[in-house]
C-alpha positions as CSV (number, residue, x, y, z in Angstrom):
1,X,-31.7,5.8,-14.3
2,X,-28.3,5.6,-16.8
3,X,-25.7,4.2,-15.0
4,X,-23.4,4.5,-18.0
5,X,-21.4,7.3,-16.0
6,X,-20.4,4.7,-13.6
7,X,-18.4,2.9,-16.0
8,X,-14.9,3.6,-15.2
9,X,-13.6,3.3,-19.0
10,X,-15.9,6.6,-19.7
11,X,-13.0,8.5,-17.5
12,X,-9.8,9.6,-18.1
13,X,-6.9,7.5,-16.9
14,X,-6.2,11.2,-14.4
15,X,-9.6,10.7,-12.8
16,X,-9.5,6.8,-12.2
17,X,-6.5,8.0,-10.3
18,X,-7.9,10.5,-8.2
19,X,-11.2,8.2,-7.8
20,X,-8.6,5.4,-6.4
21,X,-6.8,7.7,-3.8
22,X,-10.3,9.0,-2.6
23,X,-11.0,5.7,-1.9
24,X,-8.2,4.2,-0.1
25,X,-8.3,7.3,1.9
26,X,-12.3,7.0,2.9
27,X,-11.5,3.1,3.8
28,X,-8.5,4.4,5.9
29,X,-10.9,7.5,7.7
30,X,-14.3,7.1,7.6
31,X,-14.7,3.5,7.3
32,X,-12.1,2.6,9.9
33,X,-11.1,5.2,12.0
34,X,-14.4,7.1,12.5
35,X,-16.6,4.4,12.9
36,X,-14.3,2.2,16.0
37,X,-12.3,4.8,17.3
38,X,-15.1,5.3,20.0
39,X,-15.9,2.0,20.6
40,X,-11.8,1.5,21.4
41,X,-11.4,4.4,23.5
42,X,-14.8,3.1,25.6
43,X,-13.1,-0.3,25.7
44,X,-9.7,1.2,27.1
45,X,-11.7,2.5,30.0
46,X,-12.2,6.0,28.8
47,X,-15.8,8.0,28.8
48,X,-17.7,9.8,26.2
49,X,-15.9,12.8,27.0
50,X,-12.4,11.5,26.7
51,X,-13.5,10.5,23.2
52,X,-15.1,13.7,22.9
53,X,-11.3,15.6,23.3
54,X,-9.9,13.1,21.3
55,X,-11.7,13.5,18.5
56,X,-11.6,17.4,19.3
57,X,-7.8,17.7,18.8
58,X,-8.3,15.1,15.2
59,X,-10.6,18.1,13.5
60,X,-8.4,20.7,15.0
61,X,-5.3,19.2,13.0
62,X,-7.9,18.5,9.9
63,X,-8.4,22.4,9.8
64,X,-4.9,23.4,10.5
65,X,-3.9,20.5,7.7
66,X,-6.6,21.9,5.1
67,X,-5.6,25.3,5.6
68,X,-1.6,24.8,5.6
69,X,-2.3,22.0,2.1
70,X,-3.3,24.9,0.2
71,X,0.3,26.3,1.2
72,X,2.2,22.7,0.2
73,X,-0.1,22.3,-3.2
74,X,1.3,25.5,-4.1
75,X,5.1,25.2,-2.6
76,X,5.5,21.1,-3.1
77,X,2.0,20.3,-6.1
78,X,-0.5,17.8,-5.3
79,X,1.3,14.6,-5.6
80,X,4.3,15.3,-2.8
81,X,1.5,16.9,-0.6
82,X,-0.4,13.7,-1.2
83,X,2.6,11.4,-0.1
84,X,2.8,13.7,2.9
85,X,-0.4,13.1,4.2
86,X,-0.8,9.5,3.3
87,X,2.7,9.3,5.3
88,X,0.4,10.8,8.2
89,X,-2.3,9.0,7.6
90,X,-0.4,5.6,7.7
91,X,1.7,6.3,10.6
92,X,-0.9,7.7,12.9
93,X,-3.2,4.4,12.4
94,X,-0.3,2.3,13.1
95,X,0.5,4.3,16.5
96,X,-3.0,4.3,17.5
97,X,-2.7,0.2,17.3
98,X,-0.2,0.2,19.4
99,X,-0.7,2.9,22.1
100,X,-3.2,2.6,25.0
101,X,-1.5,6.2,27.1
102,X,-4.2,8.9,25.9
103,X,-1.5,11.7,25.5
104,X,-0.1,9.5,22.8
105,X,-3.7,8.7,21.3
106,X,-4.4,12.3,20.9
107,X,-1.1,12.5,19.2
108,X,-1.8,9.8,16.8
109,X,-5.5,10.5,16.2
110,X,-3.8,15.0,15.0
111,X,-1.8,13.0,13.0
112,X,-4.2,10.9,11.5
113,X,-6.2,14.2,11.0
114,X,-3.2,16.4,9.5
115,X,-2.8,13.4,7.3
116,X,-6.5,13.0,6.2
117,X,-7.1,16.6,5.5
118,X,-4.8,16.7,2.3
119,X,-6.6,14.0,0.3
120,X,-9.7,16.0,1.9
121,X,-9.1,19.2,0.3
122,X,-7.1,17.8,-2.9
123,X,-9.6,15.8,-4.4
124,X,-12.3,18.0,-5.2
125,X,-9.7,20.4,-6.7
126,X,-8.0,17.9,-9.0
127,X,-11.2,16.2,-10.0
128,X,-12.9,19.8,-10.9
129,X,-9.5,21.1,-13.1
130,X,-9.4,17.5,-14.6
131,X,-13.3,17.5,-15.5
132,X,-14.8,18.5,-18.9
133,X,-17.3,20.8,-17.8
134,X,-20.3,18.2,-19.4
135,X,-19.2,15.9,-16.8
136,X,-18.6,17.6,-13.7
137,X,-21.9,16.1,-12.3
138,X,-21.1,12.9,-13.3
139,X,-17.7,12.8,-12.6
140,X,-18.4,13.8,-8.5
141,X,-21.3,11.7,-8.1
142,X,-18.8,8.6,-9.3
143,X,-16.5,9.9,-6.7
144,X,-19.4,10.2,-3.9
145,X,-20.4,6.6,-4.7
146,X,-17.0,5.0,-4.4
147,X,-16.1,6.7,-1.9
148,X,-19.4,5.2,0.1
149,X,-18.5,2.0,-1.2
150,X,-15.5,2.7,0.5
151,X,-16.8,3.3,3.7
152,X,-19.2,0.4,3.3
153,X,-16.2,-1.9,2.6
154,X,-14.3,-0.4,5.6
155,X,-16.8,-1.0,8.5
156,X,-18.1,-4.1,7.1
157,X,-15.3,-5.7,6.6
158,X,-12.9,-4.3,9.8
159,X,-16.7,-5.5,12.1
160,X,-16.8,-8.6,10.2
161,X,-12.8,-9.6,10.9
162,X,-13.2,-8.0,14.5
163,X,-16.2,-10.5,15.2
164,X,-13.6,-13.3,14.0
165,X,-11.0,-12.6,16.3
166,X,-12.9,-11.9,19.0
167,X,-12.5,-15.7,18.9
168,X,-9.0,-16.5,20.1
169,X,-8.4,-12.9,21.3
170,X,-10.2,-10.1,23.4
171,X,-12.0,-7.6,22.1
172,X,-10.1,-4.7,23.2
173,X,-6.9,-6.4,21.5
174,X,-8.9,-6.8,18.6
175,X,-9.1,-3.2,16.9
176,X,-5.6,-2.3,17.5
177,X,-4.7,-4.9,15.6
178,X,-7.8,-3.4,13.0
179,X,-5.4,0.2,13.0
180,X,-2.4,-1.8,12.2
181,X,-4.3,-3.3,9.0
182,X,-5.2,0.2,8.3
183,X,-1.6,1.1,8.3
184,X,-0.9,-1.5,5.6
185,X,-3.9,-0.8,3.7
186,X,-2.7,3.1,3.0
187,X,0.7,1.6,1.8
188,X,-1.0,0.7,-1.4
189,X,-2.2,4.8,-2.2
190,X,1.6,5.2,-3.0
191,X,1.4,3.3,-6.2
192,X,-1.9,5.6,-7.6
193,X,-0.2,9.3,-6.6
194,X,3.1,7.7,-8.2
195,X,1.1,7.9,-11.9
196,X,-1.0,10.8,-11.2
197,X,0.1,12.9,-14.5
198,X,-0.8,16.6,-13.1
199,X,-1.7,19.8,-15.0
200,X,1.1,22.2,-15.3
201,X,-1.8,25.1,-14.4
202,X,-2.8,22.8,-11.7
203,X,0.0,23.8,-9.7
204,X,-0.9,26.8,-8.4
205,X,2.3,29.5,-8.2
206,X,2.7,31.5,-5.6
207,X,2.3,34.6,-7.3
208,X,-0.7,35.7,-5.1
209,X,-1.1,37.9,-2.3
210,X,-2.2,36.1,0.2
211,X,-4.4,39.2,2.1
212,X,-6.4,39.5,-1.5
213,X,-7.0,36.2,-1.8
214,X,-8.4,36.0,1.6
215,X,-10.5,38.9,1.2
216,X,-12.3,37.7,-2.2
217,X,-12.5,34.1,-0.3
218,X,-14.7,36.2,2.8
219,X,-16.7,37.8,0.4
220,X,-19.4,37.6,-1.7
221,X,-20.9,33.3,-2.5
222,X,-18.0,31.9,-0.7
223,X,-18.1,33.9,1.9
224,X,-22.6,32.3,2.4
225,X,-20.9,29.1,1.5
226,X,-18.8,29.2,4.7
227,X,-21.4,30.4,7.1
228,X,-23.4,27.5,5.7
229,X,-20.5,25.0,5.6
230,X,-19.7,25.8,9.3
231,X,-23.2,25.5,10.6
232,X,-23.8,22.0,9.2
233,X,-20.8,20.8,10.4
234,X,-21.5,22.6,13.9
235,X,-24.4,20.2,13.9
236,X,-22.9,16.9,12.5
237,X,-20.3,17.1,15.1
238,X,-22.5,16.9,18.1
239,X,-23.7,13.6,16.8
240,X,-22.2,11.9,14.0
241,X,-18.9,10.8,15.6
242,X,-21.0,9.2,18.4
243,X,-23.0,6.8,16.5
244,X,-21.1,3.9,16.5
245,X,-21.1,4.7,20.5
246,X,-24.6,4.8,21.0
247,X,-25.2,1.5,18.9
248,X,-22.9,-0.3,21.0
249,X,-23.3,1.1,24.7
250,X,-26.7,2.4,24.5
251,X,-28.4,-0.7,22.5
252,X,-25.8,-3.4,23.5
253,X,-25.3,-4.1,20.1
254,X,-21.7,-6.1,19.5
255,X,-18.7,-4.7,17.2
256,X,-19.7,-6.7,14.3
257,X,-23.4,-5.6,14.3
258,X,-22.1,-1.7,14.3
259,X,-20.2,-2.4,11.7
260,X,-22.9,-3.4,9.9
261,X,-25.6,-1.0,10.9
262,X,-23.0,1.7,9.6
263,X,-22.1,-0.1,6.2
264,X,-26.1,-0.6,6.0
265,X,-26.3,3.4,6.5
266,X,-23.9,4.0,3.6
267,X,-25.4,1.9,1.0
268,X,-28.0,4.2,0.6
269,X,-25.6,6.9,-0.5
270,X,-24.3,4.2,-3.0
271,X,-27.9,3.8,-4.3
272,X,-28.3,7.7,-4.0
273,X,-25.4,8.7,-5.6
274,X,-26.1,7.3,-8.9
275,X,-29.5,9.2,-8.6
276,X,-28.0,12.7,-8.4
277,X,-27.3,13.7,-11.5
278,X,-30.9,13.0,-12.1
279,X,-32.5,14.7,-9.2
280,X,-29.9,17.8,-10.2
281,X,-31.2,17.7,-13.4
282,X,-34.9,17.7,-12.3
283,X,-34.4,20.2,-9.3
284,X,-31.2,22.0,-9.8
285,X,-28.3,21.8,-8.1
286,X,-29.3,23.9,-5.0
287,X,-33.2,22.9,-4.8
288,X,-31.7,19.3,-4.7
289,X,-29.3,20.0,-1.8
290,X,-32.4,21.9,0.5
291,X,-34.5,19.2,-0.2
292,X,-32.8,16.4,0.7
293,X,-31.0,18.0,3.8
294,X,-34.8,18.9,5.4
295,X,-35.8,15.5,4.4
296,X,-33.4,13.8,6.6
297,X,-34.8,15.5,10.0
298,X,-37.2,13.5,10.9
299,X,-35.0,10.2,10.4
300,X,-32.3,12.1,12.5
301,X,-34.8,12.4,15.5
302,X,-36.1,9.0,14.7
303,X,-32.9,7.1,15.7
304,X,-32.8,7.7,19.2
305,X,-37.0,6.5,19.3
306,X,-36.2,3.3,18.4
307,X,-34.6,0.4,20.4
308,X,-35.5,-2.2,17.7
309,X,-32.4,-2.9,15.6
310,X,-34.1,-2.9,12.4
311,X,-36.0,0.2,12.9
312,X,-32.5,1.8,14.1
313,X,-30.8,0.8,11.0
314,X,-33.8,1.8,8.7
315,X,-33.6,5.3,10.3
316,X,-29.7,5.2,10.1
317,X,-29.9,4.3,6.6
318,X,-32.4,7.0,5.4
319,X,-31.0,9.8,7.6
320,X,-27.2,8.9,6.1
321,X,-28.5,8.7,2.9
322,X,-30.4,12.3,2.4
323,X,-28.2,14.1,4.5
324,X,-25.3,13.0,2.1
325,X,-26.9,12.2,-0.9
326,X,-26.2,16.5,-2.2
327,X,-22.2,16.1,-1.7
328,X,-21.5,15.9,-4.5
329,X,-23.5,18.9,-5.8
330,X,-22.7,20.7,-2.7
331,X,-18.7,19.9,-3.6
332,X,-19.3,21.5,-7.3
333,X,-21.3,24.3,-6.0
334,X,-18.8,25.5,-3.5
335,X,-16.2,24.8,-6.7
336,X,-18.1,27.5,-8.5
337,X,-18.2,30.4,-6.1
338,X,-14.6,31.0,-6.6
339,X,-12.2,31.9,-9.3
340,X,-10.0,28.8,-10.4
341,X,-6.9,30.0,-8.9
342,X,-8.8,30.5,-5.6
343,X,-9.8,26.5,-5.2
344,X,-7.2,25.1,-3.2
345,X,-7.3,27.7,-0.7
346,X,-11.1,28.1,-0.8
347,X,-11.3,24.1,-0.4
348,X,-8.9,24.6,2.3
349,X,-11.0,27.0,4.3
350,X,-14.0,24.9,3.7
351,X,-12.5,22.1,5.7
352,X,-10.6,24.2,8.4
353,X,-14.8,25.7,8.9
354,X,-16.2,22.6,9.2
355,X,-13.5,20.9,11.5
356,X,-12.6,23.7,13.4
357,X,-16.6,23.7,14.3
358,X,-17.0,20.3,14.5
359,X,-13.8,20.3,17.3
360,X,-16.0,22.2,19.4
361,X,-18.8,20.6,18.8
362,X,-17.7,17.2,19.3
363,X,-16.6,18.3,23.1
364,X,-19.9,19.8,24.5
365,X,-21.2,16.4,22.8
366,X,-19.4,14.0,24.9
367,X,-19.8,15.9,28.0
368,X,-23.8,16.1,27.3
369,X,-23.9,12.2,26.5
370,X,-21.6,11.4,29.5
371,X,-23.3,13.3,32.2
372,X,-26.8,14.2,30.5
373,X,-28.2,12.1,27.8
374,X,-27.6,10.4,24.7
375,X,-30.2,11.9,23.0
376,X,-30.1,16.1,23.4
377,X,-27.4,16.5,20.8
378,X,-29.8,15.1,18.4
379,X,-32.4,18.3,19.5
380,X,-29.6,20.7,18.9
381,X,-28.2,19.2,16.0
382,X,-31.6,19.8,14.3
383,X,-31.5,23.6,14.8
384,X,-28.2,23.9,13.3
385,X,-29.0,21.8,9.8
386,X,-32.2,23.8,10.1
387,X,-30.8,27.2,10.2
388,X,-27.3,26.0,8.3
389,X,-30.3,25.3,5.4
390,X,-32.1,28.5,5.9
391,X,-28.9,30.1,5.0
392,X,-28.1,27.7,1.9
393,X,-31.3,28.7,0.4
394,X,-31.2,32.7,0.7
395,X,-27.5,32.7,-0.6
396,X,-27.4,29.8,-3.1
397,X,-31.5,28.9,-4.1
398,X,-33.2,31.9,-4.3
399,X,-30.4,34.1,-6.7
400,X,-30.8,30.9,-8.7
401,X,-34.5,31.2,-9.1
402,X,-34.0,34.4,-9.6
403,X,-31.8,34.1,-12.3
404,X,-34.0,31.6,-14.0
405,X,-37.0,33.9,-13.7
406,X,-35.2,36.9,-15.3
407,X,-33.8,34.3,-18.6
């Protein structure tokens, strides 16, 4: 394995950039806010389904802020769209430390999601239109394995400071006070967007028509990349933003040992990530993605069989890590289907998909594990990664085997 394409001085100063801002935004999102958001709401007195709304209205404002970034890239350029949403970001983790009413969590957690959703669909734009095309590969896998690390360094270290306090204050006190870090922490992704130099032809004008763009963008590979996209995250929705509630109120584990199980889960990707431009090269891009994604089933199913911590975390760490080890090709591959010009929109409607499936999803979750069972969204979860992959490799895998057959 050659980890020499992890070595930050092999990147342009542009891409450290964009590498940092990923990162303080995944600590901020997915290590934080997705990972003990549920486990605050259950301690305020709410149920599964409360959560379940909440964290409905968070991807609806992700879509609507994917879909209207592509608007502000174009009318404002990446770095005052960036202070926009970090500006979000900040202030709804802040108000969600200091509010208990749930009309003003949901507030907070849109904003939090509008916020979120800029870095979201940014990043992969920038980091594409600022990548030789050599080191495209290379270039997303570094990004997918910091921005793991991130994650791992979120929910380690906010369980690991939680389980502290938890010593001179209560536990429901404690992660407010973890949101009002978060605010803090996302001060420092000012400094980064500050020096981000950006590409005159990265700006997008707004010389398009909007109806033509939209039709190329439902047409065609993107068009397969979307029905794909919004299957998986149909799926992921029932149960990956329950996780850290099942670990806690269905195994009784404490705050501190989620956090850990969940880091644990991540460093797998971290591990995984630097094996992907190796498995790409060995499989192809879209043969890698299948294979991993039906690979991961069984350690989905897996995690609600076990009670034994260790076995739990084994199956977290396996499911966590095929499921996501293809990001980063999946992120180049979806890149590709459009014309350059297209991106920022087409990464736009890629998000707004996902969350906007994922908002529904997330509800009939919560009711099912609040008045059913904790373990049925798993079932139905595995249809939809079943049949999202079914459709992944009759657009995307067999064209390119195709193609290779008739070179």
């Amino acid at each position: 394995m050659n980890l020499n394409f992890f070595k930050m001085e092999n990147y342009s100063k542009n891409i450290r950039i964009i590498f940092l801002i990923n990162f303080i935004s995944v600590v901020a999102f997915q290590g934080i806010f997705c990972i003990f958001t549920g486990i605050h709401i259950k301690n305020l007195g709410y149920g599964e389904g409360a959560f379940g709304t909440l964290l409905s209205f968070n991807n609806i404002f992700i879509a609507i802020g994917s879909l209207v970034s592509s608007f502000l890239i174009k009318r404002l350029d990446f770095k005052k769209s960036l202070y926009l949403g970090f500006a979000a970001l900040g202030l709804g983790s802040l108000g969600l430390g200091i509010s208990n009413e749930f009309h003003f969590l949901i507030f907070y957690s849109s904003l939090i999601g509008f916020g979120y959703s800029i870095p979201l669909t940014s990043v992969s734009v920038l980091l594409n239109d600022n990548s030789p095309p050599e080191k495209k590969i290379q270039i997303f896998s570094t990004n997918f394995v910091l921005q793991n690390i991130g994650v791992v360094l979120g929910s380690y270290s906010a369980g690991s400071i939680m389980k502290f306090l938890t010593l001179f204050i209560q536990e429901k006190n404690v992660i407010p006070t973890i949101f009002i870090v978060t605010f803090l922490i996302i001060l420092f992704a000012f400094k980064p967007i500050s020096k981000l130099h950006i590409i005159k032809e990265n700006n997008i004008k707004l010389t398009s028509n909007f109806y033509i763009d939209f039709k190329k963008i439902f047409s065609g590979k993107s068009l397969e990349f979307l029905k794909y996209n919004t299957l998986i995250g149909f799926g992921a929705g029932l149960v990956v933003p329950f996780f850290s509630i099942y670990l806690k109120f269905a195994l009784n584990i404490d705050t501190k040992g989620v956090g850990s199980i969940m880091a644990i889960s991540q460093l797998g990707l971290v591990i995984g990530g630097l094996l992907v431009p190796y498995i790409s090269r060995k499989l192809g891009k879209e043969f890698a993605v299948i294979f991993c994604q039906v690979l991961s089933i069984p350690f989905l199913l897996s995690i609600t069989s076990f009670t034994n911590i260790t076995l739990v975390s084994t199956a977290f760490f396996m499911r966590s890590t095929l499921m996501n080890l293809n990001q980063p090709l999946i992120q180049n591959i979806s890149m590709e289907c459009v014309e350059k010009d297209l991106r920022p929109l087409f990464s736009s409607f890629i998000s707004t998909t996902a969350y906007l499936t994922r908002s529904i999803s997330v509800i009939i979750a919560g009711y099912i594990m609040e008045n059913i069972s904790y373990e049925l969204p798993y079932y139905i979860t595995v249809f939809f990664y079943l049949l999202g992959t079914y459709v992944f490799w009759k657009a995307f895998a067999i064209k390119k085997q195709k193609e290779l057959d008739h070179s």
